[in-house]
Structures are given as structure tokens and as C-alpha cells.
VOTI-745823 format. One record per residue: x, y, z of N, C-alpha, C in turn; residue number from 1; residue in one letter. Coordinates in steps of 0.1 Angstrom, whole numbers, always signed. Layout:
residues N
{{X, Y, Z}, {X, Y, Z}, {X, Y, Z}, NUM, "a"},
...
This chain:
residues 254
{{-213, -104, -47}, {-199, -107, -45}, {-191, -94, -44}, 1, "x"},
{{-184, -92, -33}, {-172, -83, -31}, {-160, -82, -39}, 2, "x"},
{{-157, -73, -45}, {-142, -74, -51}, {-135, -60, -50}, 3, "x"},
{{-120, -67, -47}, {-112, -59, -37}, {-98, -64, -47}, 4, "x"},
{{-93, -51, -53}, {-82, -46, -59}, {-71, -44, -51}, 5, "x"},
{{-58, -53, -50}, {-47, -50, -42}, {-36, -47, -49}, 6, "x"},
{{-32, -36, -49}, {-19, -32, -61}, {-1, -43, -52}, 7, "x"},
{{+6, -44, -57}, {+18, -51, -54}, {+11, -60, -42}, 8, "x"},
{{+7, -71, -51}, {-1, -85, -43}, {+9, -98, -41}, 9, "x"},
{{+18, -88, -52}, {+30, -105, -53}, {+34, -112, -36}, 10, "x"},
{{+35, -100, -29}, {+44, -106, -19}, {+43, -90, -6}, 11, "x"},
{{+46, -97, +4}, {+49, -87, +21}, {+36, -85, +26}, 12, "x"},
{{+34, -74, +25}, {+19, -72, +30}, {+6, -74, +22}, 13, "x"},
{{+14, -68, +7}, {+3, -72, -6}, {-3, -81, -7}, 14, "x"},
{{+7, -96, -5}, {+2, -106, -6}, {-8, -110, +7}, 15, "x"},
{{-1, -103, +18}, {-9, -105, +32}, {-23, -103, +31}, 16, "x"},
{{-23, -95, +27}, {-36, -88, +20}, {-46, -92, +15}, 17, "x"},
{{-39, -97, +3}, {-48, -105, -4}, {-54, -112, -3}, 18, "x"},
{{-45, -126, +7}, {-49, -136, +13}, {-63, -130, +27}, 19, "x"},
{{-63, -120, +27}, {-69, -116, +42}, {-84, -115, +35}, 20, "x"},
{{-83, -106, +22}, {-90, -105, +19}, {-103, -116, +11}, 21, "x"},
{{-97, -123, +12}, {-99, -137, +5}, {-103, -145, +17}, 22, "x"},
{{-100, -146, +26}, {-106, -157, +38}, {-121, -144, +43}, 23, "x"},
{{-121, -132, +37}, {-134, -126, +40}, {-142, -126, +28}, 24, "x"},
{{-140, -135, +23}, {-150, -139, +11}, {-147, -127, -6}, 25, "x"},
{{-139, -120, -7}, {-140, -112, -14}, {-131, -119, -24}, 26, "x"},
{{-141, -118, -38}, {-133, -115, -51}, {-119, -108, -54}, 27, "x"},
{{-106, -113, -57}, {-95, -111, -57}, {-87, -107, -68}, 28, "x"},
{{-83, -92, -71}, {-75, -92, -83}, {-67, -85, -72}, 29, "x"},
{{-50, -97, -77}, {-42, -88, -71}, {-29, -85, -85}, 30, "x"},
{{-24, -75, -85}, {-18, -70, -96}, {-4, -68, -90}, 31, "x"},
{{+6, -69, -95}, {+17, -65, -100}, {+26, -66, -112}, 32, "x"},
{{+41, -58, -105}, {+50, -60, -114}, {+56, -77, -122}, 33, "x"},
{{+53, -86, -109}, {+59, -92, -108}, {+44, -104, -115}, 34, "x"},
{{+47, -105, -126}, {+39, -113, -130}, {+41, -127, -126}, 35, "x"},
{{+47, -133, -128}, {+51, -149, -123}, {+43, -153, -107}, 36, "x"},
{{+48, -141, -100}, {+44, -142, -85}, {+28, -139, -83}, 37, "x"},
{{+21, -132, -89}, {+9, -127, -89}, {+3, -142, -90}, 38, "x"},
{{+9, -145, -107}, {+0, -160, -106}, {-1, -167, -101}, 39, "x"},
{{+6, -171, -92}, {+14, -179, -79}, {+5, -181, -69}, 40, "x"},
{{-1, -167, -71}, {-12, -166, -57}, {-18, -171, -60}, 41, "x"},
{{-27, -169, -73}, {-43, -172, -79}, {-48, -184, -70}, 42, "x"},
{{-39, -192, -67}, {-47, -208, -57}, {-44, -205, -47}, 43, "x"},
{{-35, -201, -43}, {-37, -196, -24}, {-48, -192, -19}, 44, "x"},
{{-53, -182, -30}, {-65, -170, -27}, {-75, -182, -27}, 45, "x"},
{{-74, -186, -41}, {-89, -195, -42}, {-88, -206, -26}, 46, "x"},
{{-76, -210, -22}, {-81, -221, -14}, {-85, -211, +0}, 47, "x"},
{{-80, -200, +3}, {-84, -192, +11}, {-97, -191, +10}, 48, "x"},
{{-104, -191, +3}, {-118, -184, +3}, {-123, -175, -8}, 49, "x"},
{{-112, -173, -15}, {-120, -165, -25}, {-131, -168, -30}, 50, "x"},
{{-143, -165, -37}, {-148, -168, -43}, {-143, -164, -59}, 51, "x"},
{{-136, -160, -66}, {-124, -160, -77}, {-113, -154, -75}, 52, "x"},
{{-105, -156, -82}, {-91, -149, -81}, {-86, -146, -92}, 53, "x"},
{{-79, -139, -99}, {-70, -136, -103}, {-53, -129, -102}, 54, "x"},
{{-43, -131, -110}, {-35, -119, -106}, {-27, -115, -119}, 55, "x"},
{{-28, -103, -118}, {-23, -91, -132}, {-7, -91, -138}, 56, "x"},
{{-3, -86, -142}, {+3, -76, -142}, {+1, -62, -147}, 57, "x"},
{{+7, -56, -138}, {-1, -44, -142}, {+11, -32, -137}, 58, "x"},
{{+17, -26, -140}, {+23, -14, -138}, {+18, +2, -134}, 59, "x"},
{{+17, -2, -120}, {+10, +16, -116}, {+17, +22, -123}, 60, "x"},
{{+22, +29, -124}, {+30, +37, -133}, {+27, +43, -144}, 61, "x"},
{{+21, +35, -151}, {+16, +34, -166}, {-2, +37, -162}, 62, "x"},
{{-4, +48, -167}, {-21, +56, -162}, {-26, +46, -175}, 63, "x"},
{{-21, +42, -185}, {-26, +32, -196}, {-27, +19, -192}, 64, "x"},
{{-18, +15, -185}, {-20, -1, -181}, {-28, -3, -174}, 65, "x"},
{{-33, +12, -164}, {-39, +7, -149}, {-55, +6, -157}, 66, "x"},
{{-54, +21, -162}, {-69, +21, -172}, {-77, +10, -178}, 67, "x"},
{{-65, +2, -186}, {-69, -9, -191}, {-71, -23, -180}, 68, "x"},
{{-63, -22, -171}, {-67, -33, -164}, {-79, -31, -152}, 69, "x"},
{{-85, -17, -149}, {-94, -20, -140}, {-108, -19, -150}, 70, "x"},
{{-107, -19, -164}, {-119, -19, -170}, {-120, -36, -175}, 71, "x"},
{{-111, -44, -174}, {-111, -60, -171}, {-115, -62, -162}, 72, "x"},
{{-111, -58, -148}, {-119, -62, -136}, {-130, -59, -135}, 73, "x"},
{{-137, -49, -138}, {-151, -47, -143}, {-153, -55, -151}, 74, "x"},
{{-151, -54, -164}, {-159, -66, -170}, {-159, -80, -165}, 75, "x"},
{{-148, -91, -156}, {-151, -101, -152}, {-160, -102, -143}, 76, "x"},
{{-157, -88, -132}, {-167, -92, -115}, {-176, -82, -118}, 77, "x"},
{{-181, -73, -125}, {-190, -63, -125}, {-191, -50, -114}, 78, "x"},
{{-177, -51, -105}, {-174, -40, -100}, {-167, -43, -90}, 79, "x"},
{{-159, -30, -85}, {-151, -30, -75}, {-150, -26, -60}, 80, "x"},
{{-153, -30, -53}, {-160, -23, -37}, {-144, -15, -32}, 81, "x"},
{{-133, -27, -31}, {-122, -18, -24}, {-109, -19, -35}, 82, "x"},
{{-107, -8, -28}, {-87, -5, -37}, {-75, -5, -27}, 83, "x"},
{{-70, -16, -26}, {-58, -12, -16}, {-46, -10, -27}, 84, "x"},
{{-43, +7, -24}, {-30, +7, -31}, {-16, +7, -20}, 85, "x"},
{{-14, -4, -23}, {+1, -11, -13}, {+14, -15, -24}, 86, "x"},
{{+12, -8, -36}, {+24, -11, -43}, {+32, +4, -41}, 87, "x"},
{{+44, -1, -39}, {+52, +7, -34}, {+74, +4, -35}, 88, "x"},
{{+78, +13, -36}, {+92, +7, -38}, {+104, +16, -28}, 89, "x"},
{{+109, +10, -25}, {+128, +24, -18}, {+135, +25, -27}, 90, "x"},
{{+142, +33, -24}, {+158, +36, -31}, {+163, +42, -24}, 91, "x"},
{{+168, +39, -11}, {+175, +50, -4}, {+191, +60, -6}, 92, "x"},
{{+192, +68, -4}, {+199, +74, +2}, {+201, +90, +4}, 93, "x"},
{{+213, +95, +12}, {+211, +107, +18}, {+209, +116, +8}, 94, "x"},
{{+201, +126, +15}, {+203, +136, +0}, {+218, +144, -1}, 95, "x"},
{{+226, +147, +7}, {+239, +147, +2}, {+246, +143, +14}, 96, "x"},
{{+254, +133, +12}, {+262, +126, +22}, {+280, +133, +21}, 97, "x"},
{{+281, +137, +30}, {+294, +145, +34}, {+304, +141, +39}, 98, "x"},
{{+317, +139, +35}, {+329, +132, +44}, {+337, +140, +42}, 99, "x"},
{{+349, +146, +52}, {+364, +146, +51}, {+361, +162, +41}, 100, "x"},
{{+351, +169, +45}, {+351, +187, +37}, {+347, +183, +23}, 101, "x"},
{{+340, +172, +16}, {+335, +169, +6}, {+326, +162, +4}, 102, "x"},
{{+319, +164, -10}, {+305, +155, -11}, {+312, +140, -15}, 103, "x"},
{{+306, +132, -12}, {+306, +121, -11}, {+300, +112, -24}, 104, "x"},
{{+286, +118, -23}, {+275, +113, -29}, {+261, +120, -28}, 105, "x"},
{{+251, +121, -37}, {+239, +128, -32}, {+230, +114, -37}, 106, "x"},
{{+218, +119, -36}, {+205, +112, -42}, {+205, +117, -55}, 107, "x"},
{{+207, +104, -66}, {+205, +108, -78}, {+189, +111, -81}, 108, "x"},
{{+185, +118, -93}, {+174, +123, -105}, {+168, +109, -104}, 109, "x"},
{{+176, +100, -108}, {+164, +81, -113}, {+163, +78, -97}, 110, "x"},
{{+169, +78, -87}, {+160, +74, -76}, {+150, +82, -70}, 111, "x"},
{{+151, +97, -71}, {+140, +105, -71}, {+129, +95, -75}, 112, "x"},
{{+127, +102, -86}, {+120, +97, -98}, {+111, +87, -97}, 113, "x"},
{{+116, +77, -99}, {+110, +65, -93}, {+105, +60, -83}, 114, "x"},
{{+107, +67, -71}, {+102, +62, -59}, {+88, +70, -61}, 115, "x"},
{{+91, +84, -67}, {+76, +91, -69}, {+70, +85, -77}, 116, "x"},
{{+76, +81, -88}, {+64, +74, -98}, {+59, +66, -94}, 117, "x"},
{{+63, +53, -87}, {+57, +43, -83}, {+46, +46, -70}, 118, "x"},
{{+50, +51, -59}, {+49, +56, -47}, {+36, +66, -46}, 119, "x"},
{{+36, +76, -57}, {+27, +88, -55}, {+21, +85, -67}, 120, "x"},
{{+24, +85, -81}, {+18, +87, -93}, {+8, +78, -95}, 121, "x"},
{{+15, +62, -88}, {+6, +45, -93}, {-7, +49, -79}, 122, "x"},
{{-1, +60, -69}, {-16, +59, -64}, {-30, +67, -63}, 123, "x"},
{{-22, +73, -78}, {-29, +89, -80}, {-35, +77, -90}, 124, "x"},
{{-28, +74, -99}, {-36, +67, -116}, {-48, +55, -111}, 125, "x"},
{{-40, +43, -98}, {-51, +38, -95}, {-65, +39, -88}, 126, "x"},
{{-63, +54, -81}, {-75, +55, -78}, {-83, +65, -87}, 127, "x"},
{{-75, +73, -96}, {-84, +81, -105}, {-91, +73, -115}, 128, "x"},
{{-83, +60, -121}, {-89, +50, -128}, {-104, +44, -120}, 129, "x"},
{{-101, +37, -110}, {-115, +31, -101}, {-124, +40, -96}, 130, "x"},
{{-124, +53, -94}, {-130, +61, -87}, {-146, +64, -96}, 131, "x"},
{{-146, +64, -108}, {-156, +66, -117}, {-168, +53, -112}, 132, "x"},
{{-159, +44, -115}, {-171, +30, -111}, {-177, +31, -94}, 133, "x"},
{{-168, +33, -85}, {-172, +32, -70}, {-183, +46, -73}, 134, "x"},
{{-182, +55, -79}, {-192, +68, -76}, {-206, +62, -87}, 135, "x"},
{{-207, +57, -96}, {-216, +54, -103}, {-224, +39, -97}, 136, "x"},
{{-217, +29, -88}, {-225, +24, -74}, {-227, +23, -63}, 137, "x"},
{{-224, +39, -63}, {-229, +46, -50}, {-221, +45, -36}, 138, "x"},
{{-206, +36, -36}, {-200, +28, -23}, {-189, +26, -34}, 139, "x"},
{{-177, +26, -20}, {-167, +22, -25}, {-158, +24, -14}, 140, "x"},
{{-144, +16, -12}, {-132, +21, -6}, {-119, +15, -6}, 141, "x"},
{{-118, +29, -7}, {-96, +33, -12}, {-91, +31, -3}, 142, "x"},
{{-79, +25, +4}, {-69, +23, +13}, {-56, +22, +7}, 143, "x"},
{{-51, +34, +15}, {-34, +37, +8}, {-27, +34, +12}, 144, "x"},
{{-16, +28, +12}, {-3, +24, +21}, {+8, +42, +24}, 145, "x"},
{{+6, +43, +37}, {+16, +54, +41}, {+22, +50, +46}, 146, "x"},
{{+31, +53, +55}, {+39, +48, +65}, {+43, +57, +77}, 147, "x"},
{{+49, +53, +86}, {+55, +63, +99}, {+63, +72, +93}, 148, "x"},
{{+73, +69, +85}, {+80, +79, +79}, {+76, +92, +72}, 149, "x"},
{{+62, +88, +67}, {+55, +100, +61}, {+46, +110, +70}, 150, "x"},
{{+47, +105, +82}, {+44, +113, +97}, {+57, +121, +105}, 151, "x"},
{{+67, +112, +99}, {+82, +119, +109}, {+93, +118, +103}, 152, "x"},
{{+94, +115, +89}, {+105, +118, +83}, {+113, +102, +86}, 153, "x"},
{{+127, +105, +80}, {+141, +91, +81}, {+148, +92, +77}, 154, "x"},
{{+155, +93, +81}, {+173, +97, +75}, {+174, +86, +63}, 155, "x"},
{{+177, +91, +55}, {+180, +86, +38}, {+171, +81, +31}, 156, "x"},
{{+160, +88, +37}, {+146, +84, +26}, {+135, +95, +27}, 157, "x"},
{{+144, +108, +20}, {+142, +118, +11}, {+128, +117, +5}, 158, "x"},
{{+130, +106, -8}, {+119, +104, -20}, {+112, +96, -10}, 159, "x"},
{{+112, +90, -4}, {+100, +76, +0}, {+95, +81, +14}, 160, "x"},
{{+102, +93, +25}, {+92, +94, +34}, {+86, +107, +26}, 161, "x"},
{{+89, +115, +15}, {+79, +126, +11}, {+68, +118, +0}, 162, "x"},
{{+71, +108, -6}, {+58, +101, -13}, {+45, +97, +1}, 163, "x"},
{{+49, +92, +10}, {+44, +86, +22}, {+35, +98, +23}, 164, "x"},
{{+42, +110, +30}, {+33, +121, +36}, {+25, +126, +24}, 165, "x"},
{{+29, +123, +7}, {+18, +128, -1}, {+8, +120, +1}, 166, "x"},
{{+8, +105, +1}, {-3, +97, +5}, {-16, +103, +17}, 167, "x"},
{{-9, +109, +26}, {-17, +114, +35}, {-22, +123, +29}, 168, "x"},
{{-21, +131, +22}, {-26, +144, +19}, {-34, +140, +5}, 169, "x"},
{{-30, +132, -1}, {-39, +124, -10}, {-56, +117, -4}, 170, "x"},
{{-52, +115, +10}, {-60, +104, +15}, {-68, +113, +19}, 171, "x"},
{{-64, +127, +27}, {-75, +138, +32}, {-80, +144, +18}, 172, "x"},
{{-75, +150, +7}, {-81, +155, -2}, {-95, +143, -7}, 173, "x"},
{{-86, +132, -9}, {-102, +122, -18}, {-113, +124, -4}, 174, "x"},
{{-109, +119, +6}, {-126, +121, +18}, {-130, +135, +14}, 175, "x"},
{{-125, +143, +13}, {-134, +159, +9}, {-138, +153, -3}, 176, "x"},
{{-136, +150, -14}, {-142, +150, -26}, {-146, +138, -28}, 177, "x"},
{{-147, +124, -26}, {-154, +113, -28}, {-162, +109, -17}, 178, "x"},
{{-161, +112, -1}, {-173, +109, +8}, {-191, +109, +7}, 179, "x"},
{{-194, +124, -2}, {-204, +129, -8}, {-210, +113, -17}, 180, "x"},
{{-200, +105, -27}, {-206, +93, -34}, {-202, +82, -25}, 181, "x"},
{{-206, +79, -12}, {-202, +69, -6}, {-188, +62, -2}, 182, "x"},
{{-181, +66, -5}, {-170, +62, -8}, {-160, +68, +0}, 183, "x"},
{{-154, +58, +8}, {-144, +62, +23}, {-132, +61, +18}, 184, "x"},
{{-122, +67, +20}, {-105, +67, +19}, {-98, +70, +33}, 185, "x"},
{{-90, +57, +35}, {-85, +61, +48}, {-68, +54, +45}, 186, "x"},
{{-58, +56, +54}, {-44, +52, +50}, {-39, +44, +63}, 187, "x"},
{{-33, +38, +60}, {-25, +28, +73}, {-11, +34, +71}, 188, "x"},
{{-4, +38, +79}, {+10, +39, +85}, {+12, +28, +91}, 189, "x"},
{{+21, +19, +82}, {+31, +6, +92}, {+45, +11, +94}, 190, "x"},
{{+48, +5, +112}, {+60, +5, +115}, {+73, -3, +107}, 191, "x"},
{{+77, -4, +118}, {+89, -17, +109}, {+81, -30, +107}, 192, "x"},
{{+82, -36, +95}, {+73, -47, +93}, {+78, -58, +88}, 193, "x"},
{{+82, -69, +92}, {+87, -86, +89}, {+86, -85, +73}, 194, "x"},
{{+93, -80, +65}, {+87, -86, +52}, {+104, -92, +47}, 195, "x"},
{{+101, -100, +33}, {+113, -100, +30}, {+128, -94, +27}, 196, "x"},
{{+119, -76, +22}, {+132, -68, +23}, {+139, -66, +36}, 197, "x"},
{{+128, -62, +47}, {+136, -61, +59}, {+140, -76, +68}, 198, "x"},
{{+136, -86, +62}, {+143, -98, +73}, {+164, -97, +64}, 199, "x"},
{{+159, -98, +56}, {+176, -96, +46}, {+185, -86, +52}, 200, "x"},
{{+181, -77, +63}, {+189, -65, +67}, {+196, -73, +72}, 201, "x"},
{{+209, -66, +80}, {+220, -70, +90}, {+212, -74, +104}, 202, "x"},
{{+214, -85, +112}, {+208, -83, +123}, {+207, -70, +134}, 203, "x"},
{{+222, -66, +128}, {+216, -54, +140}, {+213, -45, +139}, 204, "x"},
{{+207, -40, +125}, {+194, -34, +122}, {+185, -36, +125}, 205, "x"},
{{+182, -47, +127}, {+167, -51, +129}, {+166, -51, +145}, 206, "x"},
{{+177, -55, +150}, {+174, -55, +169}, {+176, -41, +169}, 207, "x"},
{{+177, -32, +162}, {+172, -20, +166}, {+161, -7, +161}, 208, "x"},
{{+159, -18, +150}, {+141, -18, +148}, {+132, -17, +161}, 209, "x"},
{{+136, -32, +166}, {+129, -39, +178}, {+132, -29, +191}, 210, "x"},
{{+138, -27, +196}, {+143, -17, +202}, {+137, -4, +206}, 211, "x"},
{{+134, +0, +190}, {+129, +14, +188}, {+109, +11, +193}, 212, "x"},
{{+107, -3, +191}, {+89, -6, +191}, {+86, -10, +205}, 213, "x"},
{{+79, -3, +213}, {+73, -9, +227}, {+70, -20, +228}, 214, "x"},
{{+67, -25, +219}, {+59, -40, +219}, {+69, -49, +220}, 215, "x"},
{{+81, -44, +216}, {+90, -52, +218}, {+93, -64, +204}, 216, "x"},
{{+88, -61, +194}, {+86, -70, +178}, {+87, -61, +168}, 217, "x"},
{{+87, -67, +156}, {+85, -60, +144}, {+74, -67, +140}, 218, "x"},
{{+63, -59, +133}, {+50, -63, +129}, {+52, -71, +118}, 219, "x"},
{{+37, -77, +113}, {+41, -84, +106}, {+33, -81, +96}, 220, "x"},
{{+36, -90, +82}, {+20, -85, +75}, {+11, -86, +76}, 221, "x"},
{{+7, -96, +82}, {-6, -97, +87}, {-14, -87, +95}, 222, "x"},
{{-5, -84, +101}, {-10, -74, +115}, {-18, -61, +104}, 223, "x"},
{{-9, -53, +96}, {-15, -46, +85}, {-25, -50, +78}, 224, "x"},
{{-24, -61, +73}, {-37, -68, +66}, {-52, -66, +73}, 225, "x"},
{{-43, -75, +83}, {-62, -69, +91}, {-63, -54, +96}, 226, "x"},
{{-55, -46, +98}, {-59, -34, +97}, {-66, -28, +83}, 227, "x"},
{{-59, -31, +76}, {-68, -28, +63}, {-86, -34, +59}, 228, "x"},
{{-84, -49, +65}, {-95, -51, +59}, {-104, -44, +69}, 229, "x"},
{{-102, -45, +80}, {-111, -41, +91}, {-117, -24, +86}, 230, "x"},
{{-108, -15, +79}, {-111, -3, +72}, {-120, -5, +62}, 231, "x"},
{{-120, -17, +57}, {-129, -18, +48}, {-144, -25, +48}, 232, "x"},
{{-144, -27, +59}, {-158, -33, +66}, {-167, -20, +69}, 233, "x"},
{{-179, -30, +72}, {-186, -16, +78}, {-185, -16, +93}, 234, "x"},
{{-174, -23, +101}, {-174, -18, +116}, {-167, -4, +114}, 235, "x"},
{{-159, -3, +102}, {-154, +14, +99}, {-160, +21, +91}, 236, "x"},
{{-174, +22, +91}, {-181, +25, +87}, {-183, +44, +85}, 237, "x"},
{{-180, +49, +99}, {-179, +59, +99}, {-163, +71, +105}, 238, "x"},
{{-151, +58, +92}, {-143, +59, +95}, {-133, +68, +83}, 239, "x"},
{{-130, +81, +81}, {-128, +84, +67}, {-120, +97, +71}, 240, "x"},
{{-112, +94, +55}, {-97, +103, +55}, {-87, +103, +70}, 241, "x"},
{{-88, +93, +74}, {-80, +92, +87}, {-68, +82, +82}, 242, "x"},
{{-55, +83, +92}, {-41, +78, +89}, {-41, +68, +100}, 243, "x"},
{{-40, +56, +100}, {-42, +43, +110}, {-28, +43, +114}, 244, "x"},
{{-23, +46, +126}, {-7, +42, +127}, {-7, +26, +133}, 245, "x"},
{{-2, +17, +126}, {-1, +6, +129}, {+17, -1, +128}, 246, "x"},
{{+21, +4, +142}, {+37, +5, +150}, {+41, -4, +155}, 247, "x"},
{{+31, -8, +163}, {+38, -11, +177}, {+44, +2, +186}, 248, "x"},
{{+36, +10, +185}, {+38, +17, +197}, {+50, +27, +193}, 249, "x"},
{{+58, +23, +180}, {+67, +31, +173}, {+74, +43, +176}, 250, "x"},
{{+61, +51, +175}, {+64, +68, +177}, {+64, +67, +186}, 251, "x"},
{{+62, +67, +198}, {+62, +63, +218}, {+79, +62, +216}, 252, "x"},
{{+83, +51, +210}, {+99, +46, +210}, {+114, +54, +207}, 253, "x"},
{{+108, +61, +199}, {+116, +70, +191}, {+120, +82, +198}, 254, "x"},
């Protein structure tokens, strides 16, 4: 049996994920903040296909919570094949926004903060936590959520496109040091993507999302999901420390 760790499973892509992963037969712990929603899934997954499920809570954040909850996953499934770390949060704004010969407003210290903790730190703790078990059975694989932003930057997301581009640099350092025990790390960059936070924008945000994508859409979770799982097969077998841009054609747009 396969089992595939998906951090922020509650919902968007997380949950897309989950479910993806679960109609490919794999064992299912999906974790979040959001406890209520995690459990919510546990029967989606199972009628998907899981062969078990679970869902956590679990706070990346906390290098003690995560510790403690991937040594439960081990003891229920007896190991972990993949890690999708896809928990992730915004706080946008400008780093100093300027009107009329004065500051206006900057980016406070708590939205810093946070967007790194959650964004860089929950993907440093979750894979430093799992990484012992995937090297002591020989195979394993990490999949990070980056995004386009962490390839080209965004006006008012300071903290969240520089957590992104750490993910990349995260993703190339683990292939030099975990490749050697089997174990592949690769990152997907999503464009604009249909999730709840972005359907709630103003419409004409989003027709200029669409706009900005050749394809003429905004992706969806799904579309990510299977990019992920498909990373974690062996058709990507000899696929590692590479950044998947999955746009719509995105950066072409821009």
C-alpha cells in the first residue's frame, strides 16, 4: 500500500489532491489547520478509492506537531512514499505603498512573518520530519507547492512570491542531497487557479487573470493535482529537482 501525505488537504488544490490521490489507490493522510474540514474528507477519499484515510490536524508551523504527527502515520500505514507540501497562506500588501509625498502604509512584521512561517518553515519541518523514513526505505517523494510568482515576482506579494522562489531553491538543494537514497523532489508552479479564495475576487480581477493565460481559463485544481500525482509515479521516474510550470501558458501572457 502507498501512502501519500498532503499538507493543507482541507480544501483548493489540497483537497484536489487528495482526492487524486486516492482514486490512484494510495493511502491518505491529509492534514490541516482546519480540522473540521480535514474530517470532512475522510469519506470522499475512502469512496474515491482510498484504500484508508485519514485527516489531521496538524500545524506546519509547529516542527513538534509535524514530528509528532508523521510518526502516527507511520505507525498506522508503516510508511510514507509521497509528501505533497501544498499548505500554504497570503497576506498581501505593498512593501511601502506611497500617496500624495507620503507613506501610506508598508507591509507589517506579522504578515511578513507568517507567510514565511507557514509558506517556507511548514516546508522545511515537513520534509525534514519525513525524510528519515523515505531514506531508511530506500524511495520516496516530496512535491512542493511554488508558484509563478516565485519565478517572476507580483506586485504586493513581497512575503509570498519570496517564500515561493525559496521553495525552488529548497527543491534544488533536497535533489542534491536526497536523490543518492532514492528519493525525488520536484515543485509545481500554478498559475491563476479556480480555488475558493480566488473565485471571491472582484470579477474584474479575474477577467484579467484570464486575459493574462493563453489558454484563455484559469486552471483548476485538478489540473495541479494531476500534475502532482503524475510527479509522483514512475512515468517521472527520472524526473528530479525540476519546477513544473503549470499556467496555462501564463508567462507567454504577461
Amino acid at each position: 500500500m502507498r501512502v501519500v501525505i498532503v499538507t493543507g488537504g482541507a480544501a483548493g488544490i489540497g483537497r484536489a489532491t487528495a482526492l487524486r490521490f486516492a482514486r490512484g489507490g494510495y493511502a491518505v493522510s491529509a492534514w490541516d489547520v482546519d480540522e473540521t474540514g480535514a474530517a470532512a474528507l475522510v469519506p470522499e477519499l475512502q469512496k474515491a478509492g482510498a484504500p484508508a484515510a485519514e485527516g489531521r490536524k496538524v500545524d506546519v508551523t509547529s516542527a513538534a506537531a509535524v514530528d509528532e504527527a508523521v510518526a502516527e502515520v507511520i505507525a498506522r500505514f508503516g510508511r510514507i512514499d509521497v509528501l505533497v507540501n501544498n499548505a500554504g497562506i497570503v497576506r498581501d500588501s505593498q512593501l511601502v505603498k506611497w500617496k500624495d509625498g507620503a507613506v501610506v502604509s508598508t507591509m507589517s512584521d506579522g504578515d511578513f512573518d507568517k507567510v514565511i512561517s507557514v509558506n517556507l518553515r511548514g516546508v522545511f519541518n515537513c520534509t525534514r520530519a519525513v525524510a528519515p523514513s523515505m531514506i531508511k526505505q530506500g524511495s520516496g517523494v516530496v512535491l512542493n507547492a511554488s508558484s509563478v510568482v516565485g519565478l517572476y515576482g507580483n506586485f504586493g506579494q513581497t512575503n509570498y512570491a519570496a517564500t515561493k522562489a525559496g521553495v525552488i531553491s529548497f527543491t534544488q538543494t533536497w535533489a542534491r542531497e536526497l536523490g543518492k537514497f532514492g528519493i525525488r523532489v520536484n515543485a509545481v508552479a500554478p498559475g491563476f487557479v479556480a480555488t475558493e479564495i480566488i473565485k471571491a475576487m472582484p470579477e474584474k480581477v479575474i477577467a484579467g487573470m484570464v486575459a493574462k493565460t493563453p489558454v484563455g481559463r484559469m486552471g483548476k485544481p485538478e489540473d495541479i493535482a494531476e500534475a502532482y500525482f503524475w510527479l509522483a509515479s514512475d512515468a517521472a521516474a527520472f524526473v528530479h529537482g525540476t519546477t513544473l510550470s503549470v499556467d496555462g501558458g501564463l508567462v507567454l501572457g504577461t
